[in-house]
Structures are given as C-alpha cells and as structure tokens.
N, CA, C and O atoms as CSV, one atom per row, in Angstrom:
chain,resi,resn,atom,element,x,y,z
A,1,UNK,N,N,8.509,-9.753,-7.333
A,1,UNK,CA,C,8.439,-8.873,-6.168
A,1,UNK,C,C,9.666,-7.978,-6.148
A,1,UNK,O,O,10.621,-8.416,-6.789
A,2,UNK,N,N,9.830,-6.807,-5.536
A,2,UNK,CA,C,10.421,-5.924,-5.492
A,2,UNK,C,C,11.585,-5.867,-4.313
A,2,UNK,O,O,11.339,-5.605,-3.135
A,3,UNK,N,N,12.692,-6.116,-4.765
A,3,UNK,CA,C,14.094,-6.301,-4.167
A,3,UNK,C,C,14.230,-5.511,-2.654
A,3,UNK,O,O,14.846,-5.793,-1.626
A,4,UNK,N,N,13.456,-4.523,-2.995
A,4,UNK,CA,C,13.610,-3.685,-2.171
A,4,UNK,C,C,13.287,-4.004,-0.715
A,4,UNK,O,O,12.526,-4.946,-0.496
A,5,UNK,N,N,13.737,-3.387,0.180
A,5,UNK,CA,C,13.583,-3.588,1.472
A,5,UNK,C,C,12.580,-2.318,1.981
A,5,UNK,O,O,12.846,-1.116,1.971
A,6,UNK,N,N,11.056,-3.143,2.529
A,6,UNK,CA,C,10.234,-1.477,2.731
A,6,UNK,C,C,10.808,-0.396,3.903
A,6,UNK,O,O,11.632,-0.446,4.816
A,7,UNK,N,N,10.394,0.055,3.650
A,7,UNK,CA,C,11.172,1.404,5.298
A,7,UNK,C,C,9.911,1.276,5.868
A,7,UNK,O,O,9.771,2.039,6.823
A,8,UNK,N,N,8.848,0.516,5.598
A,8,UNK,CA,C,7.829,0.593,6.817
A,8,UNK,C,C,6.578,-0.064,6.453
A,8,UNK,O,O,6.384,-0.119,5.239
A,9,UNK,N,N,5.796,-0.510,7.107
A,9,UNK,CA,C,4.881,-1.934,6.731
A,9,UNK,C,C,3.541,-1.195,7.552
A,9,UNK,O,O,3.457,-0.651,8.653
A,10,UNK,N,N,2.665,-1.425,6.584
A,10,UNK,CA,C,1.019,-0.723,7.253
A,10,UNK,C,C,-0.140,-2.226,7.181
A,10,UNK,O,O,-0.515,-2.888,6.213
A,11,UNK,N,N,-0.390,-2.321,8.381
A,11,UNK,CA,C,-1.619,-3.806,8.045
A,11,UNK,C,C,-3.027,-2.892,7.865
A,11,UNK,O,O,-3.477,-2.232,8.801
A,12,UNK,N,N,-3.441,-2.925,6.998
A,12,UNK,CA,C,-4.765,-2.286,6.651
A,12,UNK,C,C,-5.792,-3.612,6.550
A,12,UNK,O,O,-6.785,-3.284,5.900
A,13,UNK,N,N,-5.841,-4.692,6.895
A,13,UNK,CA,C,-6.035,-6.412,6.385
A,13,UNK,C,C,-7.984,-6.182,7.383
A,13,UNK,O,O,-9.052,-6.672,7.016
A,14,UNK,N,N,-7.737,-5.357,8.523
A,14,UNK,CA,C,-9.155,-5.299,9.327
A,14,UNK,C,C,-9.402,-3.620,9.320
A,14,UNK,O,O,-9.507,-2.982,10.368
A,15,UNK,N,N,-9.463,-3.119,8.220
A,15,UNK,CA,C,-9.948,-1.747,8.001
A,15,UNK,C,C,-10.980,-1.623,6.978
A,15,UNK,O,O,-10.597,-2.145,5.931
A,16,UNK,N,N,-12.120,-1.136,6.901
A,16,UNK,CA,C,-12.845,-0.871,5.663
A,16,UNK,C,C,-12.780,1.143,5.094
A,16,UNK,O,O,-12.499,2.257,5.537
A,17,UNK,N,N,-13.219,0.511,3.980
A,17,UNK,CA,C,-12.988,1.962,2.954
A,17,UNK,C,C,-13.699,2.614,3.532
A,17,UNK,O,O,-14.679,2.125,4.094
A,18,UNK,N,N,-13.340,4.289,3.580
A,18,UNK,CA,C,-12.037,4.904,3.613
A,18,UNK,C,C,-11.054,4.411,4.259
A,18,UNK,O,O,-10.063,4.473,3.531
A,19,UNK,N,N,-10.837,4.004,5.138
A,19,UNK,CA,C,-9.941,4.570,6.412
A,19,UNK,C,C,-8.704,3.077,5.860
A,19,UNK,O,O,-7.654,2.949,6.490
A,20,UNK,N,N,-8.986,2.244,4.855
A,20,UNK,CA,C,-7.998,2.064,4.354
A,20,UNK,C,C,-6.802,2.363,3.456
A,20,UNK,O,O,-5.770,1.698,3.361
A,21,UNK,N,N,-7.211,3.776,2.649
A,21,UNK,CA,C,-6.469,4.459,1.703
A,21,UNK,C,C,-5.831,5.849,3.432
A,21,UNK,O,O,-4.670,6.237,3.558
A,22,UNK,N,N,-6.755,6.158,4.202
A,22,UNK,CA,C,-6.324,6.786,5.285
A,22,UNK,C,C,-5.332,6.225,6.279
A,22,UNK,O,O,-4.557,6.904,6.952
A,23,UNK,N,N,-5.407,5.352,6.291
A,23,UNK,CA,C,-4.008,4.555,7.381
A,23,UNK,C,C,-2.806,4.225,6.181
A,23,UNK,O,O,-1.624,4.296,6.519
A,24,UNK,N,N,-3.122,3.910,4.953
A,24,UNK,CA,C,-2.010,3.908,3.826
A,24,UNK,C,C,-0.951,5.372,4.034
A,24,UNK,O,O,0.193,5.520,4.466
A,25,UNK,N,N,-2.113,6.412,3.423
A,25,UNK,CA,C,-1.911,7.654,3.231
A,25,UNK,C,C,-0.987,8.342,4.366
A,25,UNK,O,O,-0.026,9.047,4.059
A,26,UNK,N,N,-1.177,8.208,5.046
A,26,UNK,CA,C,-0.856,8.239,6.558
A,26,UNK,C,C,0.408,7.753,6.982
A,26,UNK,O,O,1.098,8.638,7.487
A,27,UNK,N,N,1.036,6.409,6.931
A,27,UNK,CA,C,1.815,5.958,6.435
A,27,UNK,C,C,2.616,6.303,5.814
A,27,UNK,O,O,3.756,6.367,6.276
A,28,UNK,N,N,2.316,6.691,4.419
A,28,UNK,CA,C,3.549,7.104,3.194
A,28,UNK,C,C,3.968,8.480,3.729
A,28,UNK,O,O,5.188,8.643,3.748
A,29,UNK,N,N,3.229,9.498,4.164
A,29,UNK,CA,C,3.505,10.803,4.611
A,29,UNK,C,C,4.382,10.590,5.605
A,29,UNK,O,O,5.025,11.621,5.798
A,30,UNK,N,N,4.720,9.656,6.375
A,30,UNK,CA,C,6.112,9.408,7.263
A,30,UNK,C,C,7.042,9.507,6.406
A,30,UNK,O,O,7.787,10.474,6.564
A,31,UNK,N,N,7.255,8.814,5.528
A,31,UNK,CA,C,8.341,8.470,4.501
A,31,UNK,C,C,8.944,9.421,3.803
A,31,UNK,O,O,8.281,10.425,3.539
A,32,UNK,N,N,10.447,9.321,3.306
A,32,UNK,CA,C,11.078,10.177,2.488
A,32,UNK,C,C,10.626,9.810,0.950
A,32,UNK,O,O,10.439,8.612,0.737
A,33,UNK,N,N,10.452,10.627,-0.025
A,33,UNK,CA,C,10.518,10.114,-0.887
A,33,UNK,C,C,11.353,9.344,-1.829
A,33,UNK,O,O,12.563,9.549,-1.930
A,34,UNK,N,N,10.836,8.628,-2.390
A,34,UNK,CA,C,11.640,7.206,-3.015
A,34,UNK,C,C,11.552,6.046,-1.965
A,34,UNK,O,O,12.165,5.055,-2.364
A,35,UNK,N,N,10.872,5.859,-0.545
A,35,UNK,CA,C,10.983,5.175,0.582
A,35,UNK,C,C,9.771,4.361,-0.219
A,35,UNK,O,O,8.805,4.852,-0.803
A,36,UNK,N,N,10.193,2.720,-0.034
A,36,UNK,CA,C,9.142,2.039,0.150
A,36,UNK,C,C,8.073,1.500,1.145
A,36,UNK,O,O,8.372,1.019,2.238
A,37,UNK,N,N,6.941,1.607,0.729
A,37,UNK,CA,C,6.047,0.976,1.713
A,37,UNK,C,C,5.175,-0.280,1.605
A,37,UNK,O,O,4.554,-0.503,0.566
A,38,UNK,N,N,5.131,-0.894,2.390
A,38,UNK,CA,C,4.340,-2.632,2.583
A,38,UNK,C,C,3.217,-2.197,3.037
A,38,UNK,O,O,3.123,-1.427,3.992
A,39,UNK,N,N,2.014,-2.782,2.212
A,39,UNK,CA,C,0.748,-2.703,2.688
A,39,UNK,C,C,0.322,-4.091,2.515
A,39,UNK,O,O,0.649,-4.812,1.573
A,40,UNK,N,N,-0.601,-4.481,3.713
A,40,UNK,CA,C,-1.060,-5.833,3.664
A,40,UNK,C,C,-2.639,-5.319,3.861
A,40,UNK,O,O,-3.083,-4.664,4.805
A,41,UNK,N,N,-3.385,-5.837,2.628
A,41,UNK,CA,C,-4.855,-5.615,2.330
A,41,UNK,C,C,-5.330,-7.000,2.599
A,41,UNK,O,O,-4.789,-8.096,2.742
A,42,UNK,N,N,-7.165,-6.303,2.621
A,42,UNK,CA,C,-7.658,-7.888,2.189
A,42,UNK,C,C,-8.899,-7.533,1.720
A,42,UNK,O,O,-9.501,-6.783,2.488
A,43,UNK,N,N,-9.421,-7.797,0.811
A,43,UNK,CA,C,-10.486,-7.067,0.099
A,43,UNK,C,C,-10.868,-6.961,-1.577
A,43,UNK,O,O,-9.927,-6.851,-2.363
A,44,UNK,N,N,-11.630,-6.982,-1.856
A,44,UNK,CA,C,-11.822,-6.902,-3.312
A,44,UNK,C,C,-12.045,-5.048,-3.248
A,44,UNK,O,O,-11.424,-4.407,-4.095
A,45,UNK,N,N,-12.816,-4.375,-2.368
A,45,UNK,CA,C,-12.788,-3.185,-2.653
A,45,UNK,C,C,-11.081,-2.148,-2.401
A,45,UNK,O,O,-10.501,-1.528,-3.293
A,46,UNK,N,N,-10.660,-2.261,-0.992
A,46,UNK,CA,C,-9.115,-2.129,-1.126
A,46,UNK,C,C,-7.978,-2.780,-1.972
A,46,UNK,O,O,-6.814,-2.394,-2.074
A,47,UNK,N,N,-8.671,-4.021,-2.646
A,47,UNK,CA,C,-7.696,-4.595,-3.653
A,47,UNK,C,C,-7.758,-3.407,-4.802
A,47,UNK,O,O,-6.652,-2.997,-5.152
A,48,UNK,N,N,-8.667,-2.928,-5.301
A,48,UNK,CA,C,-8.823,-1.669,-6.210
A,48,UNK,C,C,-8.611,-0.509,-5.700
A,48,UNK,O,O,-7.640,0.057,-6.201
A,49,UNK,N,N,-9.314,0.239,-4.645
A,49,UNK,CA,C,-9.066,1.662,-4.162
A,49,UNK,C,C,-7.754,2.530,-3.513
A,49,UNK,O,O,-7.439,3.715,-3.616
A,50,UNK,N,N,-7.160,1.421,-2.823
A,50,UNK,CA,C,-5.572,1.572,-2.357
A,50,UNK,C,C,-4.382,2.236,-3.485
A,50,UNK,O,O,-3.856,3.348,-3.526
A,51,UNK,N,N,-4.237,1.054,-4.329
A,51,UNK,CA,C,-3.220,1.358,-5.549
A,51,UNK,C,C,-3.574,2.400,-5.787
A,51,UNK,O,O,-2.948,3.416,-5.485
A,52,UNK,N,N,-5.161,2.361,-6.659
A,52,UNK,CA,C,-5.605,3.595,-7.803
A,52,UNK,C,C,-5.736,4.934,-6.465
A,52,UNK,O,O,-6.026,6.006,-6.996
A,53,UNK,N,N,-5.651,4.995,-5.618
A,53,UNK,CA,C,-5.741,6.497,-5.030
A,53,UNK,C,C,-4.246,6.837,-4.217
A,53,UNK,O,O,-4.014,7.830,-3.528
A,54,UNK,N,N,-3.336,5.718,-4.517
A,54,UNK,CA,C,-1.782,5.864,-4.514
A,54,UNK,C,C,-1.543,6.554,-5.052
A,54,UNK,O,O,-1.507,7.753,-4.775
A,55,UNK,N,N,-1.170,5.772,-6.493
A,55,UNK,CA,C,-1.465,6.655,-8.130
A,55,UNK,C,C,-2.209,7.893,-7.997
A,55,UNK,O,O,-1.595,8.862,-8.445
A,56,UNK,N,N,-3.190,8.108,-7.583
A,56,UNK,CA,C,-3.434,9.685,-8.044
A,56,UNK,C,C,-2.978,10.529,-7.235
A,56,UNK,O,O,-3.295,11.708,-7.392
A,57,UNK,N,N,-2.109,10.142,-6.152
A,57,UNK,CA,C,-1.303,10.859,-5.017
A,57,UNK,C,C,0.059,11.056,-5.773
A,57,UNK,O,O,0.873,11.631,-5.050
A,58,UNK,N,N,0.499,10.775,-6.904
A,58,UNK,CA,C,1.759,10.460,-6.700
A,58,UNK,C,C,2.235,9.736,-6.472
A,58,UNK,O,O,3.319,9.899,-7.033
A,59,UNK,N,N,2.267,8.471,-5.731
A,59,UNK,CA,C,2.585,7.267,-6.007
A,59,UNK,C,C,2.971,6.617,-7.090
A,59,UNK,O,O,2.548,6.819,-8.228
A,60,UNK,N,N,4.193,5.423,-6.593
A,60,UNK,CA,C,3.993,4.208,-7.436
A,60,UNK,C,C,3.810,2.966,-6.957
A,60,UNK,O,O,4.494,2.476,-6.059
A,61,UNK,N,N,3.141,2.564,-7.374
A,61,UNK,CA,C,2.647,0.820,-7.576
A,61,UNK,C,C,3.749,-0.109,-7.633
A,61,UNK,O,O,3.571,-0.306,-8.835
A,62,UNK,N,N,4.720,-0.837,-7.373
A,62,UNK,CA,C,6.150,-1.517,-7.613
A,62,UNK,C,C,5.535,-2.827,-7.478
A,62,UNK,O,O,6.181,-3.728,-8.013
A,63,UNK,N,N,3.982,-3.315,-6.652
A,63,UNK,CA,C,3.881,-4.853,-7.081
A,63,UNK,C,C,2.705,-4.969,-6.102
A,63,UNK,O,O,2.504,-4.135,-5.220
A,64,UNK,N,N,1.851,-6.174,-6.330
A,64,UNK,CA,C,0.311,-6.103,-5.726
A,64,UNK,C,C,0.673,-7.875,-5.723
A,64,UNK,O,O,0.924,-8.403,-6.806
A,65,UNK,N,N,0.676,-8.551,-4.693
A,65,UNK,CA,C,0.692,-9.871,-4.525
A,65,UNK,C,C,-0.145,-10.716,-3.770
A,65,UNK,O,O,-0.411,-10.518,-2.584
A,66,UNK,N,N,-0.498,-11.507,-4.339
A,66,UNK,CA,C,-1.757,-12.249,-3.574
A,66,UNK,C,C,-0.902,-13.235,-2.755
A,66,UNK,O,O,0.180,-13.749,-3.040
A,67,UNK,N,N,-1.611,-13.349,-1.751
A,67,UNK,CA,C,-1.178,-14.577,-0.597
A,67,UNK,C,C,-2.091,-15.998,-0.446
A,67,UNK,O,O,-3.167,-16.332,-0.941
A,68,UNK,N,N,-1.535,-16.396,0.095
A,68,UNK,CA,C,-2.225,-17.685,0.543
A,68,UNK,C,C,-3.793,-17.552,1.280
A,68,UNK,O,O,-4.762,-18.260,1.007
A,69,UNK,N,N,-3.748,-16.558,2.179
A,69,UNK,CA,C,-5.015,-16.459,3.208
A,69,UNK,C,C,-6.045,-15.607,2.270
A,69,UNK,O,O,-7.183,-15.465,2.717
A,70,UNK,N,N,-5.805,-15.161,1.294
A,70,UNK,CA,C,-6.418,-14.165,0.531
A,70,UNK,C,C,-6.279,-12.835,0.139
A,70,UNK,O,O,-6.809,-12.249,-0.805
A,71,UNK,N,N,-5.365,-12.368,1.128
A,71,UNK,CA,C,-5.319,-11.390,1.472
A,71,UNK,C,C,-4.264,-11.147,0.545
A,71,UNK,O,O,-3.706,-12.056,-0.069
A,72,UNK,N,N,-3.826,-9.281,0.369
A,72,UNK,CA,C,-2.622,-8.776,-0.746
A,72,UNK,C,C,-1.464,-8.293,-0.378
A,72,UNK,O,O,-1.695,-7.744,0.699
A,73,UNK,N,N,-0.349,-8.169,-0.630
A,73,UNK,CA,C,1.125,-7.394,-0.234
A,73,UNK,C,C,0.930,-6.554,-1.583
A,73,UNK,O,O,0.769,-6.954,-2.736
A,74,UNK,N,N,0.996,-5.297,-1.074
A,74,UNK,CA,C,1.100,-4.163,-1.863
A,74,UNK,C,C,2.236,-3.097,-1.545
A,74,UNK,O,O,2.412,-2.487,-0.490
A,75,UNK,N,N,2.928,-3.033,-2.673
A,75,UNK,CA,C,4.208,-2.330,-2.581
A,75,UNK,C,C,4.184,-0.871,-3.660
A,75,UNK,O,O,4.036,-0.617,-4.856
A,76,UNK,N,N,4.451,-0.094,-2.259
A,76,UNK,CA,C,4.395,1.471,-2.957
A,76,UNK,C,C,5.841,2.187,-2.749
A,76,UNK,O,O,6.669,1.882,-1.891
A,77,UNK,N,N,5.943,3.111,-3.638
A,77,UNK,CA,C,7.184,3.833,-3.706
A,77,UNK,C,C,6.530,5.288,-3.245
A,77,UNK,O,O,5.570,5.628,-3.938
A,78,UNK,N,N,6.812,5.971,-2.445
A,78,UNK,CA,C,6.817,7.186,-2.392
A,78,UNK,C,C,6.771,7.987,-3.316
A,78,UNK,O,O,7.813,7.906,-3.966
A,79,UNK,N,N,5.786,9.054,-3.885
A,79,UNK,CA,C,6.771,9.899,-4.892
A,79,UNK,C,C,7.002,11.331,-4.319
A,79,UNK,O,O,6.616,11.852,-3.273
A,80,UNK,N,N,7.691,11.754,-5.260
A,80,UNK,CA,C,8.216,13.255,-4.272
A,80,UNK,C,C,7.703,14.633,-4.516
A,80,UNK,O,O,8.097,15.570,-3.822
C-alpha cells in the first residue's frame, strides 16, 4: 500500500455504474495534481471501470486492495 497520506477519501461502496467513475471523477477534480485520492468500491463492475477510466483520464493507479467485507481501497494519484 501506498505511504502516502490521501488528501481526500470518496465512498463510492453504494453507487452503481456510471455515477461511480462520476463521484470518483468529481472528487479528483478537487485535487491538486500529484494529490492522492481514497476510493472505497464494492463491485466486480467498479472493481474494473473505476481504475481503467482513471487511467484514461490521466490518472494513476498507486494500489487496488481488497478488504475483508469485499469491498476495494483504491488509490489514485492525480495527474496534471
């Protein structure tokens, strides 16, 4: 996991697609770039669509972690 301390935490955990890459998206656009962000998913379809439409934003991916309840900690870097 990534040392880093996020600058801001999004629960997307009771959202379905879209409006989970939209409350992400949404989110990171607060942020400076290079700012990390905490996303807490839960989903096999947001386990895939989140990251990969990070990534095609510009984004980076810094770590995707599974939890106990099922659910994921997903850590994004801003890009600029």
């Amino acid at each position: 996991m990534s040392a880093e301390r996020p600058a801001a935490v999004v629960d997307i955990r009771h959202e379905v697609c879209p409006m989970t890459y939209v409350r992400t998206k949404l989110a990171l656009e607060a942020l400076q770039a290079g700012q990390v962000l905490e996303v807490h998913l839960r989903g096999e379809e947001p386990r895939r669509n989140v990251p990969a439409s990070a990534q095609d934003d510009g984004h980076a991916v810094l770590d995707l972690l599974p939890q106990a309840d099922g659910s994921y900690v997903l850590l994004l870097r801003k890009g600029g």
